[in-house]
C-alpha positions in Angstrom: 18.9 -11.0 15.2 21.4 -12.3 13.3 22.5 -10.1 9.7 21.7 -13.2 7.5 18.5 -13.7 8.9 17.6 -10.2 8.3 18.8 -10.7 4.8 17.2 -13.6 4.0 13.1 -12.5 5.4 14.1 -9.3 3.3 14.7 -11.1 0.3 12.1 -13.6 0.5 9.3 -10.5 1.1 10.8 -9.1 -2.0 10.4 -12.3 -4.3 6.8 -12.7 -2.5 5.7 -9.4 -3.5 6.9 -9.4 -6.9 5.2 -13.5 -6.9 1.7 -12.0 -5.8 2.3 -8.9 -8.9 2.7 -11.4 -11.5 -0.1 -13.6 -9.9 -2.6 -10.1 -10.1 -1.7 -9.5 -13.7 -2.1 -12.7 -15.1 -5.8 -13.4 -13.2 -6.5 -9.7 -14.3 -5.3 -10.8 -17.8 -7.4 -14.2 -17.8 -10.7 -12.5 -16.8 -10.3 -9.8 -19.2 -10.0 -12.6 -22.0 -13.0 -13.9 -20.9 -14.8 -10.6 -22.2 -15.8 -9.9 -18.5 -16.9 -6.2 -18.8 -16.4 -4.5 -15.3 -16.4 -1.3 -14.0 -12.6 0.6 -13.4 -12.6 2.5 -9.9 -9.6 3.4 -8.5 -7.7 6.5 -6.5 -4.5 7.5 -5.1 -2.9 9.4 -2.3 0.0 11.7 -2.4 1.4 13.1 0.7 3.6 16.0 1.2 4.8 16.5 4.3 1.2 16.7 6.5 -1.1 17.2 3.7 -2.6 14.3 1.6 -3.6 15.1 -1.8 -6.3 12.8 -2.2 -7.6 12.0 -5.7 -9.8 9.2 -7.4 -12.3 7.9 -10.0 -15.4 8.1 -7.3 -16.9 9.4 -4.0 -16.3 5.3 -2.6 -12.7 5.3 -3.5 -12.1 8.6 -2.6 -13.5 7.7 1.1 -11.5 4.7 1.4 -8.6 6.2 0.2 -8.9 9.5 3.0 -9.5 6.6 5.8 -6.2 4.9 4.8 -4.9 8.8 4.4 -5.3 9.2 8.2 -4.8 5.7 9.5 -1.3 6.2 7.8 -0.8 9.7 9.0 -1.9 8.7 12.8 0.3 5.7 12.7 3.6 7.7 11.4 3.2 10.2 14.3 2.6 7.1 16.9 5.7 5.7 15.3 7.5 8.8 15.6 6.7 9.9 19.4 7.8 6.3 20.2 11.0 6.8 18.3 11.8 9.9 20.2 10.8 7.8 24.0 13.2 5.8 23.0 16.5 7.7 22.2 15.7 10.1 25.1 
């Protein structure tokens, strides 16, 4: 692959990602004006070395948040014993 290619998918994921943020926020911002009352869950994930520190708003986010917890922890060792088979 060529260096501008890499370049140019790189900086057109960037401007994508920051396109879908401003998207979120203003659809969040146009349904909150129309006095929609909802319920706020949420939860986050902070991972030190091997252990995830898993904290949230509820017993649903907290679940989905620990599946996501291992999913990324199983794929980071997958990507890591395949990093090692290949520079051996």
């Amino acid at each position: 692959m060529s260096e501008q290619l890499l370049w140019n998918v790189g900086l057109t994921l960037v401007f994508a990602g920051f396109a879908i943020a401003f998207i979120a926020v203003i659809l969040l911002f146009l349904k909150g004006a129309k006095g929609g009352r909802g319920k706020v869950k949420g939860g986050g994930v902070v991972i030190i070395g091997p252990i995830p520190i898993i904290f949230g708003t509820d017993k649903e986010s907290v679940k989905i948040i620990l599946v996501l917890s291992i999913i990324l922890m199983i794929l980071l060792l997958v990507w890591m014993v395949l990093q090692y088979k290949i520079f051996q």
